[in-house]
C-alpha positions as CSV (number, residue, x, y, z in Angstrom):
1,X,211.8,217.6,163.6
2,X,215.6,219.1,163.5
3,X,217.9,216.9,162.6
4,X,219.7,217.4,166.5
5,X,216.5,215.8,167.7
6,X,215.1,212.7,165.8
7,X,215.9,211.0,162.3
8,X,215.2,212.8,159.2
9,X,212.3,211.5,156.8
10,X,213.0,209.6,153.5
11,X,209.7,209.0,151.6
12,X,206.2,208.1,152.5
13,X,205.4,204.7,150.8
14,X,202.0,202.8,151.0
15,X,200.9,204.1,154.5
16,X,204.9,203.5,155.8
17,X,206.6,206.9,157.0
18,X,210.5,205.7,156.1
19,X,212.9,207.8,158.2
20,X,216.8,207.2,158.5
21,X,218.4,204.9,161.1
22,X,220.1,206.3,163.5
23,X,223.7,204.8,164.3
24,X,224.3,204.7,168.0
25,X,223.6,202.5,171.5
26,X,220.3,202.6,173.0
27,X,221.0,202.3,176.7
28,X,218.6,200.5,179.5
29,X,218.4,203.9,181.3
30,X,217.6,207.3,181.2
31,X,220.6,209.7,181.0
32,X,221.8,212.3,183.4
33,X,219.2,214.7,184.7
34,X,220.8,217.1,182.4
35,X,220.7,215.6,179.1
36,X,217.0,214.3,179.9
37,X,216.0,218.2,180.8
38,X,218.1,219.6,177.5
39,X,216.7,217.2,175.3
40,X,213.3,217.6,176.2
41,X,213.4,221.6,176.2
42,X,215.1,221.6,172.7
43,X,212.0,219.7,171.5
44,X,209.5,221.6,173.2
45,X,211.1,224.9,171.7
46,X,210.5,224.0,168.6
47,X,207.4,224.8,166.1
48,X,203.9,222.9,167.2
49,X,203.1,219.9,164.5
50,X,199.5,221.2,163.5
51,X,197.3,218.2,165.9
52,X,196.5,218.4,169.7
53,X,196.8,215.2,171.3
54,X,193.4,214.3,173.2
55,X,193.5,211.8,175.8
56,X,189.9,211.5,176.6
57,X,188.8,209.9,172.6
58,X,192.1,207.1,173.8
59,X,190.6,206.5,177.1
60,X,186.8,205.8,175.6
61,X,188.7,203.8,172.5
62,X,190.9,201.5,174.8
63,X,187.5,201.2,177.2
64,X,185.0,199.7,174.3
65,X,188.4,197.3,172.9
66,X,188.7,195.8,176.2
67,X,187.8,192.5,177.6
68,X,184.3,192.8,178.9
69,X,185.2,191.0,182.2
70,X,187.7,193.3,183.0
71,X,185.9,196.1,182.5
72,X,185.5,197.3,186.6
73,X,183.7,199.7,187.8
74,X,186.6,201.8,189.1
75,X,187.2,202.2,185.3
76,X,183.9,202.9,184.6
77,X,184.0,205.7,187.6
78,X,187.2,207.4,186.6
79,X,186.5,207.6,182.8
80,X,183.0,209.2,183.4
81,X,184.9,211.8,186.0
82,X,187.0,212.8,183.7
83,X,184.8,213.4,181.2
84,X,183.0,215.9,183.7
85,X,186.3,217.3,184.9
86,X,187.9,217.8,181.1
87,X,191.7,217.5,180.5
88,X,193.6,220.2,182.5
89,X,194.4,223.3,180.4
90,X,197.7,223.5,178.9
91,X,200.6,225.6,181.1
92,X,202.5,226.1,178.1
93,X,201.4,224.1,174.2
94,X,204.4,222.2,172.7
95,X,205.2,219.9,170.0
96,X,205.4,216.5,172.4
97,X,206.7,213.5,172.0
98,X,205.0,211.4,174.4
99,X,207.0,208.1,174.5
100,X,210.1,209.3,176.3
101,X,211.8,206.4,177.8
102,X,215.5,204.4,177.5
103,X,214.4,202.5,174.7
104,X,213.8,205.4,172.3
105,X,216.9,206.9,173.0
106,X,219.6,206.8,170.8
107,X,222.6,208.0,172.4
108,X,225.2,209.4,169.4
109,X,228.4,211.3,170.0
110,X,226.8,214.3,169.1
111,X,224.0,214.2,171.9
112,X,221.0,211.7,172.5
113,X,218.0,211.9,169.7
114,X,214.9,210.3,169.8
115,X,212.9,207.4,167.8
116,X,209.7,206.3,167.3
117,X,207.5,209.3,167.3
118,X,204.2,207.3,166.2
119,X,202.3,209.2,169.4
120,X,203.8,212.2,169.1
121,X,201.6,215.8,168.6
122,X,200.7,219.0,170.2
123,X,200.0,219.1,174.0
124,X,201.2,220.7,177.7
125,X,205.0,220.3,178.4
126,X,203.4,219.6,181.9
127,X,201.8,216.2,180.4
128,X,205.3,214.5,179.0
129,X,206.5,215.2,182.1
130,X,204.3,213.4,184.0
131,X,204.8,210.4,181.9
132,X,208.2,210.7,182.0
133,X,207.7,211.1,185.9
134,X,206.2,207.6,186.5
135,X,209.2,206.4,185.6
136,X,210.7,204.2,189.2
137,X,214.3,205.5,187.9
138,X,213.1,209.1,187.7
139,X,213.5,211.8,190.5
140,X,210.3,213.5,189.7
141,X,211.0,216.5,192.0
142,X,214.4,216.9,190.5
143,X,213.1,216.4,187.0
144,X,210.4,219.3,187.3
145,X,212.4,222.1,189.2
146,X,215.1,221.4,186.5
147,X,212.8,221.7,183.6
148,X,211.0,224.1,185.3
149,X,214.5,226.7,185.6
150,X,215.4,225.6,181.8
151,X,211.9,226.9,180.7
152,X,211.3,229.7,182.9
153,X,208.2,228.7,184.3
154,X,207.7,229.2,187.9
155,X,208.7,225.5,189.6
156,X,205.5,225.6,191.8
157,X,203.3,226.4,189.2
158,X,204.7,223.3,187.2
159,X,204.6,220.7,190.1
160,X,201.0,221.3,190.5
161,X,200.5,220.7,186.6
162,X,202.6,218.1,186.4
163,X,200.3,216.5,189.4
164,X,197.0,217.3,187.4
165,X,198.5,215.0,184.6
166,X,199.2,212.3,186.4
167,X,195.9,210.4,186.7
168,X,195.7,211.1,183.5
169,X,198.5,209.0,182.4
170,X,198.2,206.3,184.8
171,X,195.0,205.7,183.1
172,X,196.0,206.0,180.2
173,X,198.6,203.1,180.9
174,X,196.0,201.2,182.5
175,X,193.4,201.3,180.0
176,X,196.2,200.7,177.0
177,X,197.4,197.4,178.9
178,X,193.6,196.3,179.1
179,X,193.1,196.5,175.0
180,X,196.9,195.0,174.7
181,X,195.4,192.0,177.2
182,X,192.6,191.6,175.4
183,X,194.5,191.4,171.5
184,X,197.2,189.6,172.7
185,X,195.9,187.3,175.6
186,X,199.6,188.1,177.5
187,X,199.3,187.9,181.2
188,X,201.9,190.1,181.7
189,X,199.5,193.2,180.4
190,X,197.1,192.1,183.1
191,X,199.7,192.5,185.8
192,X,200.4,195.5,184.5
193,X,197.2,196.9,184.4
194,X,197.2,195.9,188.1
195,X,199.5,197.8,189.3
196,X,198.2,200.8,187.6
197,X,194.7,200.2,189.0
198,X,196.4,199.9,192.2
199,X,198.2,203.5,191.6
200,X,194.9,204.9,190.6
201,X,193.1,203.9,193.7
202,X,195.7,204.9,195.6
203,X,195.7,208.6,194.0
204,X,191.5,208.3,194.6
């Protein structure tokens, strides 16, 4: 990762990846349209890491670690038509970061750069951005005609990609609340796993 982008790596120590801390203020929000789009072209610029990211092995993982009672048979319907369908084909491969949100963002007086890559790899530029999309605080539309200028890909032809991705996502959210519900007992990943559901029906 260039150093404008995330912190650099100090040593590798018993299965711990030690990388510098980065001074600066984390802010509850994403920034401007602007430095969102920027930041995320700069990354996806750069050289791939070597490793796709695969959705499909997460969704079956998170499905055999939930709790058995909350397995539905929505879930069950969706995961077995997406393994017939397959994960879209990528618009354009990029090195991804796949966790963009406020939290991660450590705004510095030399830009924003971002933390905690841990679920970061290879994938479609169309898949962050449909993460990052889901977002309440994010103007989707805006957010994809500006990336989709930035990168030269034609807006149209990114909106639809974006769309493809995100069921994708939401189940992926879903089904990662479900295994945090079932290792931590929290009710607040079942109500979030709710409203996911809920998103996913709606989209079905």
């Amino acid at each position: 990762i260039p150093t404008g982008i995330g912190p650099q790596p100090v040593c590798l120590a018993e299965g711990w990846l030690i990388v510098e801390w980065l001074d600066g203020e984390v802010k509850s929000e994403l920034p401007s349209l602007q430095a969102l789009t920027s930041l995320l072209y700069d990354l996806h610029r750069q050289h791939c890491f070597g490793w796709r990211i695969s959705l499909l092995p997460l969704l079956e993982h998170y499905w055999k670690n939930a709790a058995s009672e909350r397995r539905s048979l929505l879930w069950l319907r969706l995961l077995k038509q997406m393994k017939r369908q397959g994960e879209p084909k990528p618009l354009r491969l990029a090195p991804l970061h796949m966790d963009v949100h406020a939290g991660n963002l450590v705004n510095q007086p030399d830009g924003i750069k971002l933390i905690d890559w841990e679920y970061a790899g290879d994938g479609d530029v169309a898949l962050e951005l449909a993460a990052i999309t889901l977002d309440s605080n994010v103007d989707s539309e805006r957010l994809v005609h500006a990336y989709a200028q930035l990168s030269h890909i034609p807006p149209e032809a990114l909106a639809r990609q974006v769309a493809r991705w995100q069921p994708w996502v939401i189940m992926l959210m879903a089904s990662w609340y479900e295994c945090r519900w079932s290792q931590t007992q929290d009710r607040t990943f079942i109500t979030l796993a709710d409203e996911a559901w809920s998103q996913l029906r709606d989209k079905n």
